[in-house]
C-alpha positions as CSV (number, residue, x, y, z in Angstrom):
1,X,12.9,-14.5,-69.2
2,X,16.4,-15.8,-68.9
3,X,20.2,-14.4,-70.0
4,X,22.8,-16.4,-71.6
5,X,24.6,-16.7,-68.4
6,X,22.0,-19.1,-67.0
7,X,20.9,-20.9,-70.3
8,X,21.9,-24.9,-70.0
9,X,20.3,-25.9,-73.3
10,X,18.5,-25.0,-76.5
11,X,15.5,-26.4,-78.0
12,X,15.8,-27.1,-81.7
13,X,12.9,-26.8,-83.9
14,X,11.0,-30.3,-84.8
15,X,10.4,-31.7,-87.8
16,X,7.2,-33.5,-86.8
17,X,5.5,-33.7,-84.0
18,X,3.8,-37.0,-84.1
19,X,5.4,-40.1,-82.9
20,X,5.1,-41.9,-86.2
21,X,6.3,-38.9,-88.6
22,X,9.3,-38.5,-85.5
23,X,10.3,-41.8,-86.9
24,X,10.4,-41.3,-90.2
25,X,11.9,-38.1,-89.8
26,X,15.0,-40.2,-88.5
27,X,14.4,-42.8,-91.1
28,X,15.0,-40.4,-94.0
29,X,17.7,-39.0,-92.4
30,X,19.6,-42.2,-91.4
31,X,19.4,-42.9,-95.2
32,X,20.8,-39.7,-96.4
33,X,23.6,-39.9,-93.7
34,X,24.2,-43.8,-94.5
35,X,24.6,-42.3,-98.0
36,X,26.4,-39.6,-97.6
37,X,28.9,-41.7,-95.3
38,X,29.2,-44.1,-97.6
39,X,29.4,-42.0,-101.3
40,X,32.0,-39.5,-99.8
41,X,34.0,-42.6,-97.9
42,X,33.8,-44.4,-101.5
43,X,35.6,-41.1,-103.3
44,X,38.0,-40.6,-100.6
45,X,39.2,-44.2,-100.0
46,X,39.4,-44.4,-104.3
47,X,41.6,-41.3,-104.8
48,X,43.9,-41.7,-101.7
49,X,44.6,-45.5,-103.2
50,X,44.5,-45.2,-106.9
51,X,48.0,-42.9,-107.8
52,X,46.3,-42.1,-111.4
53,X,44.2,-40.1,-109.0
54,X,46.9,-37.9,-107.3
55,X,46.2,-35.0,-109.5
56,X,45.2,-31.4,-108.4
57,X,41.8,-31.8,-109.3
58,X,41.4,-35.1,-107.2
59,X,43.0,-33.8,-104.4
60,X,40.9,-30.8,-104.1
61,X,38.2,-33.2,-104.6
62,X,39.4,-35.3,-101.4
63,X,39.0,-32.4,-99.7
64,X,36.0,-31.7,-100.2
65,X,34.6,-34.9,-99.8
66,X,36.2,-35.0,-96.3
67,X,34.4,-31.5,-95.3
68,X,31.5,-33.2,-96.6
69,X,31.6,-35.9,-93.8
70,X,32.3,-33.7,-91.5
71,X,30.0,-30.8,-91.9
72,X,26.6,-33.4,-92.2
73,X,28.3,-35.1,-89.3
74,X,28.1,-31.9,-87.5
75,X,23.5,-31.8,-87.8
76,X,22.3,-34.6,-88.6
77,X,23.3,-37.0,-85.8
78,X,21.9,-34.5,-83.0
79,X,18.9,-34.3,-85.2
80,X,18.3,-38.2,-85.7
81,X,18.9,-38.5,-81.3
82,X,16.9,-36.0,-80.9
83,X,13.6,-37.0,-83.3
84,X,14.2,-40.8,-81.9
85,X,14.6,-39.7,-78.5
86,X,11.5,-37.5,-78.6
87,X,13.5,-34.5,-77.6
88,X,14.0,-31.2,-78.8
89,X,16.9,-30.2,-76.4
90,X,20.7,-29.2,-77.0
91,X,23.3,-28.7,-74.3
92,X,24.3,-24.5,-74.3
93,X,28.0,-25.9,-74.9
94,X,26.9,-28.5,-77.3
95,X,24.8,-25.5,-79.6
96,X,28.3,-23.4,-79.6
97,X,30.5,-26.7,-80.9
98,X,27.7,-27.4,-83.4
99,X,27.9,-23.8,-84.4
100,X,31.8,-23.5,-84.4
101,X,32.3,-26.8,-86.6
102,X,29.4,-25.8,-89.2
103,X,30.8,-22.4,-89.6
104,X,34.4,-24.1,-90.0
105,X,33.2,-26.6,-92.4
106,X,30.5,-25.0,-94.2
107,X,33.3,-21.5,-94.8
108,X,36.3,-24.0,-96.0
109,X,34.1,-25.9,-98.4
110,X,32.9,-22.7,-100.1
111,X,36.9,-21.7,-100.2
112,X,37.4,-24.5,-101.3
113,X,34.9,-24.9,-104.2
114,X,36.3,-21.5,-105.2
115,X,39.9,-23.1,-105.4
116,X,38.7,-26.0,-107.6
117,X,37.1,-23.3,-110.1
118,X,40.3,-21.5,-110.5
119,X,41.8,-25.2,-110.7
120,X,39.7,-26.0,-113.8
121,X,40.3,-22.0,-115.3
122,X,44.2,-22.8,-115.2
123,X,43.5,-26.4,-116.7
124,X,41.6,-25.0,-119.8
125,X,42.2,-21.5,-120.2
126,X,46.5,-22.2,-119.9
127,X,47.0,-25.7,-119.8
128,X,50.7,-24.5,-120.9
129,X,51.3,-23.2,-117.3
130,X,49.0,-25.7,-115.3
131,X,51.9,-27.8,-114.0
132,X,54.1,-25.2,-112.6
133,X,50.2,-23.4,-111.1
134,X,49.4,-25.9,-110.0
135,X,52.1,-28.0,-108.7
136,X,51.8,-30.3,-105.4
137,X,53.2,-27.5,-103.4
138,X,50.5,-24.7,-104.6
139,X,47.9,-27.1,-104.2
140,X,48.4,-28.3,-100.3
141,X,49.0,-24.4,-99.7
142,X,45.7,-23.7,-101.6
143,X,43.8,-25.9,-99.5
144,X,45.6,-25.2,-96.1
145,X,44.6,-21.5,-96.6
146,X,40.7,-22.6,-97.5
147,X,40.8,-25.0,-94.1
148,X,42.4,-21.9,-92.5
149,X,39.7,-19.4,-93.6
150,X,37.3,-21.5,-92.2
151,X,38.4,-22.2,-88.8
152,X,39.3,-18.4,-89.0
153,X,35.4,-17.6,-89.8
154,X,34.2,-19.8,-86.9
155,X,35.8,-18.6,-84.2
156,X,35.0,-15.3,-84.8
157,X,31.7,-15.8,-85.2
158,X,31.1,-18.2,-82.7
159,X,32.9,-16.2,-80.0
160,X,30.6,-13.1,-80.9
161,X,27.6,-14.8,-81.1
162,X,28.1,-16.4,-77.7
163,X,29.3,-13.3,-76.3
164,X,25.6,-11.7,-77.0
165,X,22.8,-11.3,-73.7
166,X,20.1,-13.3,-75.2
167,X,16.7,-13.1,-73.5
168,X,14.5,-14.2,-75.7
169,X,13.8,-17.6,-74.4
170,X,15.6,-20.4,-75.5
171,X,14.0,-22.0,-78.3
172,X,15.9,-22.6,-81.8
173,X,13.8,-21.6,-84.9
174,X,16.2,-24.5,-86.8
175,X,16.8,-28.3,-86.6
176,X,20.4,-27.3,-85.7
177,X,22.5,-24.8,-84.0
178,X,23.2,-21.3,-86.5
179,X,23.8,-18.2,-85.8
180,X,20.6,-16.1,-87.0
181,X,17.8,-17.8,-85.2
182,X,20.6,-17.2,-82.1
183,X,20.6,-13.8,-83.1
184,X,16.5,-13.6,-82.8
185,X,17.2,-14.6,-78.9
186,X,19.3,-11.6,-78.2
187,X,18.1,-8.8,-76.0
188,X,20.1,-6.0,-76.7
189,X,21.9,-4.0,-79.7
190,X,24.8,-5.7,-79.5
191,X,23.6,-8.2,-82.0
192,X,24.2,-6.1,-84.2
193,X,27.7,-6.6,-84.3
194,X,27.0,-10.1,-85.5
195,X,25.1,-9.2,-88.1
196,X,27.4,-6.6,-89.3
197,X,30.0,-9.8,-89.5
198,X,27.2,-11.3,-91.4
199,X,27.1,-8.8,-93.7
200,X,30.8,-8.5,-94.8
201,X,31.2,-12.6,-94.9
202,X,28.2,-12.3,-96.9
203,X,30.1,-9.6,-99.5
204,X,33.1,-12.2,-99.5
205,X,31.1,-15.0,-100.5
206,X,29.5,-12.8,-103.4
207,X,33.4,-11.8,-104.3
208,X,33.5,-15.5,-104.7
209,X,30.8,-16.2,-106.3
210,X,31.6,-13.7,-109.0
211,X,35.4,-15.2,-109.5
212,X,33.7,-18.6,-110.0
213,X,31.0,-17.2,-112.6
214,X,34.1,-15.1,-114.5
215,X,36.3,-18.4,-114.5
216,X,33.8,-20.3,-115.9
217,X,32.4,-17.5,-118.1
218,X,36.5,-17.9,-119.7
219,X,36.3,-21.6,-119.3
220,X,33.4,-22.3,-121.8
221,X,34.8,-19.4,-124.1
222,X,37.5,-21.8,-124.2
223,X,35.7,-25.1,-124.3
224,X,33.7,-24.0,-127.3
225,X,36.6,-23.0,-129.0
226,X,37.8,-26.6,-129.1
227,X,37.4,-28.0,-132.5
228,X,37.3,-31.9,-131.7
229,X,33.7,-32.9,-130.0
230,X,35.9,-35.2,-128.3
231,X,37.9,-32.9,-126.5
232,X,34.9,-30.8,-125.5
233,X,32.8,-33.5,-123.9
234,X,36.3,-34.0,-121.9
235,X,36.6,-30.3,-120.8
236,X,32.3,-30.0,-119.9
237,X,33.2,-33.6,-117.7
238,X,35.7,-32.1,-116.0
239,X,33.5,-28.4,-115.3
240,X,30.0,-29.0,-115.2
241,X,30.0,-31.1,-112.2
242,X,32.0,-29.0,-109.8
243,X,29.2,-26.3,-111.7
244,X,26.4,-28.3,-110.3
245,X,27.7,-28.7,-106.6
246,X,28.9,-24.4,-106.6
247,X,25.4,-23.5,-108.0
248,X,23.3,-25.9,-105.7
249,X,25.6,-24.9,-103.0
250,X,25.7,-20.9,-103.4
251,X,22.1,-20.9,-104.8
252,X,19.9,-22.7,-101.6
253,X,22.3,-20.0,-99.3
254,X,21.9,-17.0,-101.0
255,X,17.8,-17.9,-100.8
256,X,18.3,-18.2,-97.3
257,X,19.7,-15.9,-95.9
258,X,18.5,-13.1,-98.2
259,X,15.1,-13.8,-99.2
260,X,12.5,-11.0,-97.9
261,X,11.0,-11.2,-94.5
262,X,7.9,-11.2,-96.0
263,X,7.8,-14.7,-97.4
264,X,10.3,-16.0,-94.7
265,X,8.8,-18.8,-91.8
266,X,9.9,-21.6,-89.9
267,X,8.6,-24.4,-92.5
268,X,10.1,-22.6,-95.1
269,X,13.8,-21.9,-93.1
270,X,13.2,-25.8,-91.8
271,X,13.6,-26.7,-95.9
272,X,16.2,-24.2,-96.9
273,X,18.5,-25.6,-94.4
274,X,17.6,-29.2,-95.1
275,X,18.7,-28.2,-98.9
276,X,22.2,-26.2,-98.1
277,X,23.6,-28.2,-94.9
278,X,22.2,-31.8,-95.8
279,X,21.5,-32.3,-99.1
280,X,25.2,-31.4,-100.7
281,X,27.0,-33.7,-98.5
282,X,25.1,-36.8,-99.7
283,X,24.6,-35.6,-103.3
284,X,28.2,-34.4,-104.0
285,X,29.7,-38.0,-104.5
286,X,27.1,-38.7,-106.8
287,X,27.3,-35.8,-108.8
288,X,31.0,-35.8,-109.1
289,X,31.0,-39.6,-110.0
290,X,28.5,-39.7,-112.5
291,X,30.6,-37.9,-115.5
292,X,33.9,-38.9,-114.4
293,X,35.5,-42.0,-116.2
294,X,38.7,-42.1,-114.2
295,X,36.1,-41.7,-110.5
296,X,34.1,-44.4,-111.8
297,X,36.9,-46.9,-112.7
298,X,38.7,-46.3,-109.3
299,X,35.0,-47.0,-107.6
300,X,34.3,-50.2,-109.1
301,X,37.8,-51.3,-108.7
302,X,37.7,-50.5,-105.4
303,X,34.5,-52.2,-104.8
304,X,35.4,-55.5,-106.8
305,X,38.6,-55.6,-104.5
306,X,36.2,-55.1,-101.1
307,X,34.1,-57.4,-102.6
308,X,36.9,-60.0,-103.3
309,X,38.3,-60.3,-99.9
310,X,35.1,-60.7,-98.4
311,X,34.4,-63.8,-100.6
C-alpha cells in the first residue's frame, strides 16, 4: 500500500488494450482535437476581427469558445501521449495541474453558459433595457466574475483533494485526472470533506440550472408571443443553440455524477466523461455556427481571406 506522500504518478484508465485499437484510440481523438482546435480557433479569430461581431452575445460567445480550447487542451493531449506511447502513467504533480485547470475551465464555462442565458432573457424578454444591461462594461464584469468563479472552484478543490492520505493504490478509474476516482484512493474519512464540497458545488450548479430553465421558460413565452414568423425564427436562432450546448452540457454531468451505484462501472464512467469533457469542446463551434447568419458570413469571409493570401 502506499500514501500520498510517496506517490510519483498515477495510472489512468485505458481505452483499449490492444496495440491496434491503442492507435485508433489516438486516431479518433487527434480528429476531434484537430476539430475542436480548429472550429473554436475559426469562431474566435471571426468575432475578434469582424466589429459587426462586438456584441454581448458574441463576446460571451468568444469566451466560451476560448474555455473550450483550453478545457479539451487540458485531457486529451495526455490521453493521445499516453495511448501512442503505450503508457498509462501521469506524473503526481502533472494529475493535480490537470485537475486544477479542468475544474477552472470546466466551473467558468458553466458560469458562463449561465451568463449567456440571462444575456438572451434581457435581449427578448426587455429589449428596451438591453443596452444599458448589458453594456460593454457589465459584460467584461460578467465574464470576469465567471473566469473568477472558476479559478475560485479549482483551487479549493484541488488543494483539498490533494491534501487527502490516499492508500488505495494508485490507479485512476478515468482517462484523465478528477476528483472522484481520487477520492476512491483515499484511506481515511477525511474524504469526506471533499465530497461535502462536492455536494454544495453540485446544489450551485442545480441553482444554475434552474435560472437557465426559468429564463428560457420566459424567453419562449416571449418568442411565441411575436406575431411576424420572421421575427420568431430570429429569436429561436439566437436561443436554441446556446439551449443545445447548456442541455448537452448539464445533461451528460448530472448523469455522471448522480447516476446510482448500481448501474455505475468503468466502461460506463470511461463514456460519460468522453461525452461531458470532450465532446462539447469540438461540437460547440458547430452548433453555434449552424443557425447563425452573422457566424457564418464572418467564417466564410474569413476563410475566403485565408484562402486568398495563400494563393
Amino acid at each position: 500500500m502506499s500514501n500520498s506522500s510517496s506517490l510519483t504518478e498515477f495510472l489512468l484508465l485505458a481505452f483499449a488494450d490492444t496495440r491496434e485499437l491503442q492507435l485508433l484510440h489516438f486516431s479518433l481523438f487527434l480528429g476531434i482535437y484537430l476539430a475542436a482546435l480548429m472550429g473554436n480557433g475559426l469562431i474566435i479569430t471571426a468575432i475578434a476581427c469582424d466589429h459587426r461581431l462586438h456584441t454581448p452575445m458574441y463576446f460571451f460567445l468568444l469566451n466560451l469558445s476560448v474555455l473550450d480550447l483550453g478545457s479539451i487542451s487540458v485531457t486529451v493531449p495526455k490521453s493521445m501521449a499516453n495511448s501512442l506511447w503505450d503508457t498509462k502513467a501521469i506524473s503526481y504533480s502533472g494529475c493535480a495541474v490537470q485537475v486544477f485547470f479542468f475544474l477552472f475551465l470546466f466551473a467558468a464555462e458553466f458560469y458562463l453558459l449561465t451568463v449567456m442565458a440571462y444575456d438572451r432573457y434581457v435581449a427578448i424578454c426587455r429589449p428596451l433595457h438591453y443596452g444599458t444591461l448589458m453594456d460593454s462594461r457589465a459584460c467584461v464584469k460578467m465574464a470576469a466574475v465567471a473566469w473568477a468563479s472558476g479559478f475560485f472552484n479549482a483551487v479549493v478543490h484541488t488543494a483539498d483533494t490533494f491534501s487527502i492520505p490516499l492508500c488505495q493504490g494508485n490507479t485512476v478509474d478515468q482517462f484523465f485526472c478528477e476528483v472522484p476516482p481520487l477520492l476512491k484512493l483515499s484511506c481515511s474519512d477525511s474524504y469526506l470533506r471533499e465530497v461535502g464540497l462536492i455536494v454544495v458545488s453540485l446544489c450551485l450548479i442545480f441553482g444554475f440550472f434552474i435560472f437557465i430553465v426559468l429564463s428560457y421558460v420566459q424567453i419562449f413565452t416571449a418568442v411565441l408571443r411575436i406575431p411576424s414568423e420572421q421575427g420568431r425564427h430570429k429569436a429561436f436562432s439566437m436561443c436554441l443553440p446556446h439551449l443545445a450546448v447548456v442541455s448537452l452540457f448539464i445533461s451528460t454531468v448530472i448523469f455522471a455524477y448522480l447516476k446510482p451505484p448500481s448501474i455505475s462501472s468503468p466502461a460506463l464512467d470511461l463514456v460519460l466523461s468522453v461525452l461531458y469533457a470532450v465532446v462539447p469542446p469540438a461540437v460547440n463551434p458547430l452548433i453555434y455556427s449552424m443557425r447563425n447568419k452573422e457566424l457564418k458570413d464572418a467564417l466564410k469571409k474569413l476563410v475566403q481571406l485565408v484562402l486568398f493570401q495563400q494563393q
